[in-house]
C-alpha positions as CSV (number, residue, x, y, z in Angstrom):
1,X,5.8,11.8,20.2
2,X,4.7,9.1,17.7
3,X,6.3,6.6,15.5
4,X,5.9,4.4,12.6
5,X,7.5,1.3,12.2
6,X,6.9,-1.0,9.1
7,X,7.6,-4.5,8.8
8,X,6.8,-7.4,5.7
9,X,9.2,-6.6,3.3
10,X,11.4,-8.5,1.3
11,X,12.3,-10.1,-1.8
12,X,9.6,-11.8,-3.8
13,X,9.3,-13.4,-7.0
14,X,7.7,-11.6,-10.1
15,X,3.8,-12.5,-9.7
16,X,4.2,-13.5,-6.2
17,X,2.7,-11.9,-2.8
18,X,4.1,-9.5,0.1
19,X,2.1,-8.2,2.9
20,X,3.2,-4.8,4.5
21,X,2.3,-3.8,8.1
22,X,2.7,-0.7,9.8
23,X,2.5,-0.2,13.3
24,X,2.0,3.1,15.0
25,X,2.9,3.9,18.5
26,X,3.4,6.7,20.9
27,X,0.9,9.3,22.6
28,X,-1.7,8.9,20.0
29,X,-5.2,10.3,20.1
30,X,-6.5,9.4,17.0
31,X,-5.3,9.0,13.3
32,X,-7.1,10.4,10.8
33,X,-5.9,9.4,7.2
34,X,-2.7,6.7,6.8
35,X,-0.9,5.2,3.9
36,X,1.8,3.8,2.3
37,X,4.7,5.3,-0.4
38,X,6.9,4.3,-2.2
39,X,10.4,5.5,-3.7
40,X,12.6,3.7,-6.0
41,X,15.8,4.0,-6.7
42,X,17.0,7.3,-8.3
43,X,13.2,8.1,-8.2
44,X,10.8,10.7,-6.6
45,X,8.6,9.4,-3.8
46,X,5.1,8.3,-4.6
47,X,1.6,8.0,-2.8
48,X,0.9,3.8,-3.1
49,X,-2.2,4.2,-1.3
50,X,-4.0,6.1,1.4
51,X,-7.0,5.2,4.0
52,X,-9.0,7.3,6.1
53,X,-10.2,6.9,9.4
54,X,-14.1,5.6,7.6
55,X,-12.4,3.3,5.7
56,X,-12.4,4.9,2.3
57,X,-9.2,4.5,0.5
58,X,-7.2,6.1,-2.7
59,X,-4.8,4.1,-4.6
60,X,-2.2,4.9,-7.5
61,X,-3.3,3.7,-10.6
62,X,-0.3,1.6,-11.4
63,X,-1.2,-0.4,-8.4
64,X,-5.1,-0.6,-8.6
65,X,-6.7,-3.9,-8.6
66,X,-3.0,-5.0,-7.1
67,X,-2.6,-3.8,-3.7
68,X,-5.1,-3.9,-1.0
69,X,-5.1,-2.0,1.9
70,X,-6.8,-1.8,5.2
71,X,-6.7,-0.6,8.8
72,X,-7.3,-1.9,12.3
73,X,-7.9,1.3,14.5
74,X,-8.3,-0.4,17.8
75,X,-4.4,-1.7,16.8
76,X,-3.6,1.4,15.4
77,X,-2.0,-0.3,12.3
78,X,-2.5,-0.7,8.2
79,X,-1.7,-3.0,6.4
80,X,-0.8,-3.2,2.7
81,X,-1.5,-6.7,0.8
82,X,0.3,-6.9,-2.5
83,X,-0.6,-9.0,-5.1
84,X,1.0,-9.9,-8.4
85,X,3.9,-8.3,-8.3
86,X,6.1,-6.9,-10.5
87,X,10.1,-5.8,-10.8
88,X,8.4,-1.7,-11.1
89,X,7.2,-2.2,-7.6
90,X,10.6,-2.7,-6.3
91,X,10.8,0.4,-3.8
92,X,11.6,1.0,-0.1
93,X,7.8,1.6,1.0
94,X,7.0,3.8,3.6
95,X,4.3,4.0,6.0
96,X,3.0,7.6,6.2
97,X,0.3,9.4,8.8
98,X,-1.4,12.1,9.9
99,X,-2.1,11.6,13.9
100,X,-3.4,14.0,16.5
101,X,-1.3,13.4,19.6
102,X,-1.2,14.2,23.4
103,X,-0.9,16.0,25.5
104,X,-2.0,19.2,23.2
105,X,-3.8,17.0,20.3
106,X,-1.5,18.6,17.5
107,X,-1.7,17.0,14.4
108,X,1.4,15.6,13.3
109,X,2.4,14.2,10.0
110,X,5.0,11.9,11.1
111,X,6.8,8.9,8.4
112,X,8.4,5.7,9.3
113,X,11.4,4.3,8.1
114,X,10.8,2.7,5.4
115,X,10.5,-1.4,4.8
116,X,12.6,-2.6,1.0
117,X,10.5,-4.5,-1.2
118,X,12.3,-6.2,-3.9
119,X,10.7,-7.7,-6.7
120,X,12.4,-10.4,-8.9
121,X,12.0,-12.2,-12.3
């Protein structure tokens, strides 16, 4: 088994700063690619932004030059830094990954439960 758990949300102030973390725990073996989405309110879930295991990471274009993120592997956890805000990015965020785990290695895509980001004027 394997979870996610996300942490750093709140309410913010239009222009202001939140930094997301995302902490994954269980029988873990490795995880390959991890990210972050996003779903607002009477809205369809959306990729925020992804990072593989090398580092090289894929972000939405609404959020581009914005959001940041980044991954510590021996913590097993990423991290999402967002920057200049704005009431659009209000969403429950979740952390999303795709992990080989024990005892058989399967690879799992597994999601956490989400962390509410809202954004003010």
């Amino acid at each position: 088994q394997v979870q996610l758990v996300e942490s750093g949300g709140g309410l913010v102030q239009a222009g202001g700063s939140l930094r997301l973390s995302c902490a994954a725990s269980g029988s873990i073996f490795s995880i390959n690619t991890i990210g972050w989405y996003r779903q607002a309110p009477g809205k369809q879930r959306e990729l925020v932004a992804t990072i593989g295991l090398g580092g090289s990471s894929n972000y939405n274009d609404s959020v581009k030059g914005r959001f940041t993120i980044s991954r510590d592997n021996a913590e097993s956890t990423v991290s999402l830094q967002m920057n200049s805000l704005k009431p659009e990015d209000t969403a429950v965020y979740y952390c999303n990954a795709e992990a080989a785990v024990g005892p058989a290695f399967r690879l799992l895509n597994v999601w956490g439960q989400g962390t509410l980001v809202i954004v003010s004027l």
